[in-house]
Structure formats: structure tokens, C-alpha cells
MIVOPA-694663 format. One record per residue (C-alpha): residue in one letter; x, y, z. Coordinates in steps of 0.02 Angstrom, whole numbers, plus 50000, padded with zeros to 5 digits. Example, Ala and Ser with C-alpha at 12.3 -4.5 7.8 and 13.67 -1.06 7.14 Angstrom:
! MIVOPA-694663
A506154977550390;S506844994750357;
//
This chain:
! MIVOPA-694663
X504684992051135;X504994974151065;X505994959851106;X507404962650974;X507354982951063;X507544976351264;X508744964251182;X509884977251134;X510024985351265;X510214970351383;X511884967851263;X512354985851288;X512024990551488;X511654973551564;X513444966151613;X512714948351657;X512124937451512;X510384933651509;X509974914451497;X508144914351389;X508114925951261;X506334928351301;X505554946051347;X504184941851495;X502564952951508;X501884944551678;X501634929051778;X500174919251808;X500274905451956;X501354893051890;X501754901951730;X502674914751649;X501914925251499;X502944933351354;X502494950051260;X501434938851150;X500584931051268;X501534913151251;X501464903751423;X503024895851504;X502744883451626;X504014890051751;X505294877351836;X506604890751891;X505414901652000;X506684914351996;X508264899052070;X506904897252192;X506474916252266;X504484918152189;X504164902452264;X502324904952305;X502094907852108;X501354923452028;X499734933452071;X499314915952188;X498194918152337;X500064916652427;X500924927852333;X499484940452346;X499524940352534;X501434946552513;X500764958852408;X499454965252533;X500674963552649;X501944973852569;X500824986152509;X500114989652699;X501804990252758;X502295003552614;X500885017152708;X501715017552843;X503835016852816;X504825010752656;X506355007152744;X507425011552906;X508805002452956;X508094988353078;X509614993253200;X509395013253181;X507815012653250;X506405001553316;X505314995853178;X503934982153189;X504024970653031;X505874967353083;X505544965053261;X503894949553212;X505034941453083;X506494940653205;X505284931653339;X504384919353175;X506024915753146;X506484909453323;X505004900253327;X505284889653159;X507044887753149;X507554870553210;X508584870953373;X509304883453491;X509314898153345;X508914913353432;X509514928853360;X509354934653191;X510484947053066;X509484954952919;X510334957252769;X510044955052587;X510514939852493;X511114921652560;X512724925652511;X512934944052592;X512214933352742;X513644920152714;X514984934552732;X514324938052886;X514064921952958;X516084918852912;X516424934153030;X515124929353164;X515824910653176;X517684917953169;X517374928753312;X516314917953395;X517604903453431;X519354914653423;X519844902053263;X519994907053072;X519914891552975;X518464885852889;X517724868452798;X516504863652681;X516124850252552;X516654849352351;X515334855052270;X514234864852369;X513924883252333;X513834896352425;X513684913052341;X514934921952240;X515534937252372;X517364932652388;X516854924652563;X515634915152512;X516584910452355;X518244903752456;X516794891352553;X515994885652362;X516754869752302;X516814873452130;X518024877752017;X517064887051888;X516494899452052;X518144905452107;X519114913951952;X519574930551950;X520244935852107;X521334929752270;X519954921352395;X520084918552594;X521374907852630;X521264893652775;X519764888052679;X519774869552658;X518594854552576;X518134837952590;X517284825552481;X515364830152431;X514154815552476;X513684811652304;X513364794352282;X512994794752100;X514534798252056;X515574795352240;X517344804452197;X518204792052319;X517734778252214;X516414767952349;X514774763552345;X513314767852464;X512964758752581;X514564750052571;X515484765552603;X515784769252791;X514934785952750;X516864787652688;X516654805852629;X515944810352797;X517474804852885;X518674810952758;X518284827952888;X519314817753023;X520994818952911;X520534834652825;X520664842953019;X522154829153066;X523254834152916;X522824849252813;X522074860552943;X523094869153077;X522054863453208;X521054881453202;X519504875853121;X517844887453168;X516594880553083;X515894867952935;X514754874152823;X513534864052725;X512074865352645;X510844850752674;X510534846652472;X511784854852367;X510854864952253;X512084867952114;X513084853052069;X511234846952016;X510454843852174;X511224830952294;X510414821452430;X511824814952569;X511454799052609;X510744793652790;X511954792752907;X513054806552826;X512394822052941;X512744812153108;X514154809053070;X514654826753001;X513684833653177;X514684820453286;X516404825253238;X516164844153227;X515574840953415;X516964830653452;X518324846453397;X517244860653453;X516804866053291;X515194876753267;X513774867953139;X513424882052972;X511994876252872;X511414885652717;X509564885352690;X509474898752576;X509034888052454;X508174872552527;X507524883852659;X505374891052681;X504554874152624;X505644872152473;X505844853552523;X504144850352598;X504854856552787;X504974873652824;X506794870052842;X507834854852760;X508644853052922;X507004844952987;X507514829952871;X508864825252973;X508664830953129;X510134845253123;X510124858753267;X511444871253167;X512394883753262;X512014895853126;X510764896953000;X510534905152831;X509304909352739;X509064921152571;X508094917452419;X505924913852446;X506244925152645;X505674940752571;X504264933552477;X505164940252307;X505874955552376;X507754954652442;X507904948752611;X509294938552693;X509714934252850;X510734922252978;X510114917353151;X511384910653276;X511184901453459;X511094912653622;X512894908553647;X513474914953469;X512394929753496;X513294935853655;X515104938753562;X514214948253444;X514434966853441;X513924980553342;X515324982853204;X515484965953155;X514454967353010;X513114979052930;X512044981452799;X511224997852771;X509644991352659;X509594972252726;X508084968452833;X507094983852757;X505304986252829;X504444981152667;X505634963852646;X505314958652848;X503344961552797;X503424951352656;X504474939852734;X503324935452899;X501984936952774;X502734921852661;X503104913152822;X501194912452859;X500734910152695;X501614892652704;X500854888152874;X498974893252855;X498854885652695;X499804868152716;X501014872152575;X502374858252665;X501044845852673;X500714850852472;X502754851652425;X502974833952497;X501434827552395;X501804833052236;X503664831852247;X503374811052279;X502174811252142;X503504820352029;X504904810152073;X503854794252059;X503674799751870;X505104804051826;X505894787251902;X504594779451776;X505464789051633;X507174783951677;X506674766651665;X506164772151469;X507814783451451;X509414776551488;X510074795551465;X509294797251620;X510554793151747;X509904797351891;X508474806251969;X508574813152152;X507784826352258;X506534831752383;X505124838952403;X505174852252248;X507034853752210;X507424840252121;X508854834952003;X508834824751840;X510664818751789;X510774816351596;X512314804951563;X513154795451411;X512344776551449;X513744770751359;X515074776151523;X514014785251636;X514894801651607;X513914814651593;X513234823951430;X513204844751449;X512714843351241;X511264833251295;X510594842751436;X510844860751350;X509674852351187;X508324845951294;X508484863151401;X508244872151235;X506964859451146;X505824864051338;X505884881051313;X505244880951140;X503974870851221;X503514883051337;X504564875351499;X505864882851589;X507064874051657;X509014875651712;X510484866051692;X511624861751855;X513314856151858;X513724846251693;X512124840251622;X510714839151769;X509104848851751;X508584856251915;X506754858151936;X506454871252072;X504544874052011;X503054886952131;X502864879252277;X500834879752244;X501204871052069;X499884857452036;X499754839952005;X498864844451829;X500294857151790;X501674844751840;X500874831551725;X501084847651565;X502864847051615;X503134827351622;X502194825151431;X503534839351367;X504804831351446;X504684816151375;X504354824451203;X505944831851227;X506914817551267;X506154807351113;X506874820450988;X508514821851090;X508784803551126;X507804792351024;
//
């Protein structure tokens, strides 16, 4: 079958629009292949699930893994019966997570896990309302969606209500109209009023994630989680963080959280846990776990045998082999580069990450606003170069390359991008 043949019937059966209208044979490490055998550098990694790259010595012990595990028993619910790869994770899990995090619920995406962390922190505390920053995302479940501070997220259908927002910590472009560190950390204590005047006073939890992913990857400044932490303390509101994307060495620690010290009440996680196959999950403190009972939430196919064996198998994957210690390396050396380029681009507004999720913010230099044109030509002009990349919020490519990606291969990427932004720009 060729391209123009899967293409067809993508357009006739497929309901979601495909991005790159390219028709991929296999991967290789870092790269993708096409039917033709073109390579694509990959900088997507699947929005960050294949993250130990393709047929890798990590992604192969997930494979062997998987494959031992598939002998035995495909799949049992973890909470029908005892099963072992469920019952290791769980206890991995426990062990890694930063904290008091205990207890963790299998399921299958970060957002399915979102839903259920809305229900867990509900019961958990007796309240109903819920916060979380502009900007951030969450998932698109009508829970999950309600928490997301984006417009563009939340059409189509009535959402939870008592679901409120503050101001994202985006410096770059600070909606209050400050400067870091001149600031206050004013976003950060724009939660005091939000609870003081639009709330009812029945607030259960915050939710955050610690870099928000898809507004094009932003950083909150230092100070920002203390003072998040201190007033959620201060009300008795329960700490949410989302790691389903920063989370399993995405940042250079095996959680983001790390960064800044944060012991969460409840942690998610989705995305790179199953090692490319679907596995999501939330773990909560002993204290959360005790108001837990068994028809609070379910999910039939979430924390299958052959996801929990790739999962503890990516998990050791990243700790035998030093891929933090390897993340943190090359993610300096990247954004060190690409700094460099900025100072040769003034399209280049601003470039911000860590580890390997990392954001570059195309704007007008003219007025700083940004340029979607801009950043959807230069997206294009890397894929005909063999790079994938995508674009976040208005016009910032996020790189979320393999977490085993090279200093050689992230050099490739840096010449094409700066190929690309001569034809674009110059």
C-alpha cells in the first residue's frame, strides 16, 4: 500500500487529523524512517511517550520485558486479582516518587489519571472546588479539560463547574504586566484573592504541572513553587502535580518535582510510564489513601500486566544506565546553542526549558508578539529537512527529543535549524 493509499483512508476512518503527512515504516534510535527509507530526526518522541527512542538498548529492555511478561498473562485487572508486574511497579513507584506518595492507581493515560485524581482529592478533603494556572494543560476528558487553562481545549461541551484559575508564571510574556524578579512572584499570590474572592471558600486542591508543557514550555520562576506550597498549606488545600509529561527523566530528574523541592499530595504520571505502551497512574500520601474506597474510580484495562512490565522496566532502564545524568548534559548543551542562535535571530524571542523539553518562542522583533505564520514555515521547512518538530501555543517549537538522543544528533538538528531560520527569516 502507498502513502497516497494509507492517506485515504486516514481521511475516511481516522476522525483526528494527522499532523505530518508522512507514512512511517520504523524507528531507529533517534530517528524515524518513512516507506522510502527517508530519516527524520525525531523531536516529538511520540509528545514525549517513546522516550527511550526506537530499537535502543533501553527501549529493547521494554521489549524483553514485555515480551517475557506476554508468556505468562496479557492482562487481568490489577484489582481482580493478584498479579506481579502491578504489585513491583506500585513499590518502584513509592520508592522514586518525591515525598510521602504511597499508594498508587493504574490507569491509562495522564488524563484518565487526572479524572481520577479530581474524585480522589474531592473525597479526600469533603470540598469540591478546584484551582489551577492559565495555561497549563491537563488532558482533554471533560475533567481534566475544566482544570486546562486554555481556551482552544474546552469547546464543545458544558465542563465542571467550581473550577477556577490564576495567572500562569510566564515571565516572557507575564499577563499581569511585571517583570521577574521585580514581581513579588505576583502571579503566585494572585492564589490568595482567587480563594478570598472568587472561590467559596471550598477549595480541594491546586493542580499544577511543574513546566507547562503546552503553552510552549514554561519554567516558573524560583520562588514561585514555595510560595504556591505555602499558601495551599496555609488553607488546607491538598498539592496536585502533573508529571505526566515532565515526569521518568524527561527533565534530567526522574521527576520535575526534584527541581524544586515539591512533596505533592498527589502525583500523576502518563506518557514515557509504560515504556510506549498505555499506562497511567496517580499515587497519593497514606492519608489520601485511607478515604479511598473501592468505587471511586476504575479502569478495566489501566495498569495491564504487560504496561506495569514495561513500565518498571523503563523505570530501570533510566537508573542503570544514568539516562538523568545524560538528559541534564545534553539538555545544557542544547540550550546553550540555541541561546547562541537567538543572539543571531531576533525571531527568536525566547528560549527556555530543562533538561529535554524545551521551548523556542518565535515572535515579531518588531513588538514581541508572537508569529504562528513563522513558526508553522520553519515547522514545515524542518520536516522537509528530515526534523520533526511541534508547534506549542502560538508560535513556540517544543523539542521533546529520545531521551538517549546524542550530542552528534542534537548538533544535525541545530545546523537544520538554523538553515531553516535563514530561509524563513533572513
Amino acid at each position: 500500500m502507498t502513502k497516497h493509499d494509507i492517506g485515504q483512508k486516514y481521511d475516511r476512518y481516522i476522525l483526528k487529523p494527522v499532523l505530518n503527512t508522512i507514512l512511517l515504516s520504523h524507528g531507529e534510535g533517534s530517528f524515524l524512517v518513512d516507506e522510502v527509507g527517508k530519516r527524520y530526526l525525531d523531536f516529538v518522541s511520540g509528545f514525549g511517550v517513546s522516550a527511550l527512542g526506537y530499537h535502543t538498548e533501553a527501549a529493547l529492555r521494554v521489549k524483553d520485558a514485555v515480551t517475557a511478561q506476554m508468556e505468562h498473562i496479557w492482562h487481568n485487572p490489577y484489582y481482580l486479582s493478584y498479579t506481579k508486574a502491578p504489585a513491583l511497579l506500585a513499590e518502584k513507584l513509592c520508592a522514586i516518587t518525591p515525598g510521602s506518595l504511597q499508594k498508587t492507581f493504574f490507569c491509562n493515560s495522564g488524563s484518565e489519571a487526572v479524572e481520577g485524581a479530581i474524585r480522589v482529592v474531592r473525597k479526600a478533603t469533603g470540598r469540591k472546588e478546584l484551582v489551577a494556572p492559565q495555561q497549563s494543560f491537563f488532558g482533554r476528558t471533560c475533567g481534566a479539560a475544566a482544570l486546562t487553562g486554555l481556551s482552544q481545549d474546552k469547546k464543545g461541551a458544558p465542563l465542571l463547574s467550581g473550577v477556577y484559575h490564576v495567572p500562569a508564571p510566564y515571565c516572557f510574556r507575564c499577563s499581569l504586566g511585571w517583570e521577574y524578579p521585580n514581581c513579588g512572584l505576583a502571579c503566585a499570590n494572585y492564589l490568595r484573592d482567587v480563594l478570598a474572592y472568587d472561590t467559596s471558600g471550598d477549595v480541594a486542591a491546586f493542580f499544577v504541572e511543574p513546566v507547562l508543557g503546552d503553552v510552549g514550555v514554561i519554567v516558573p520562576p524560583d520562588g514561585y513553587f514555595d510560595k504556591i506550597t505555602s499558601i495551599c498549606r496555609d488553607n488546607g488545600i491538598l498539592l496536585v502535580v502533573d508529571e505526566t509529561l515532565t515526569g521518568l527523566g524527561r527533565t534530567g530528574k526522574m521527576f520535575a518535582s526534584e527541581y524544586w523541592g515539591l512533596e505533592p499530595d498527589v502525583l500523576i504520571m502518563g506518557k514515557a510510564l509504560g515504556g510506549g505502551l498505555s499506562l497511567g497512574g496517580f499515587i497519593v500520601n497514606p492519608q489520601i489513601a485511607e478515604t479511598f474506597s473501592t468505587k471511586d474510580f476504575s479502569s478495566s484495562v489501566g495498569g495491564n500486566t504487560l504496561a506495569c512490565a514495561g513500565g518498571l522496566a523503563t523505570i530501570k532502564a533510566i537508573e542503570e544506565m544514568h539516562i538523568c545524568d545524560h538528559v541534564q548534559s545534553v539538555g545544557n548543551y542544547l540550550i546553550e546553542k540555541l541561546k547562541i542562535l537567538m543572539g543571531k535571530f531576533p525571531q527568536i524571542g525566547d528560549v527556555r526549558g530543562v533538561g529535554l523539553l524545551i521551548g523556542i518562542e518565535l515572535i515579531n522583533p518588531s513588538n514581541k508578539k508572537t508569529a504562528p505564520e513563522q513558526a508553522s514555515l520553519i515547522k514545515e521547512k524542518l520536516l522537509g529537512k528530515g526534523v520533526i518538530v511541534t508547534v506549542y501555543g502560538d508560535s513556540t517549537l517544543r523539542l521533546t527529543p529520545s531521551l538517549i538522543i546524542s550530542k552528534k544528533e542534537i548538533d544535525i538538528f541545530l545546523n537544520v535549524l538554523e538553515d531553516s531560520l535563514k530561509e524563513v527569516c533572513l
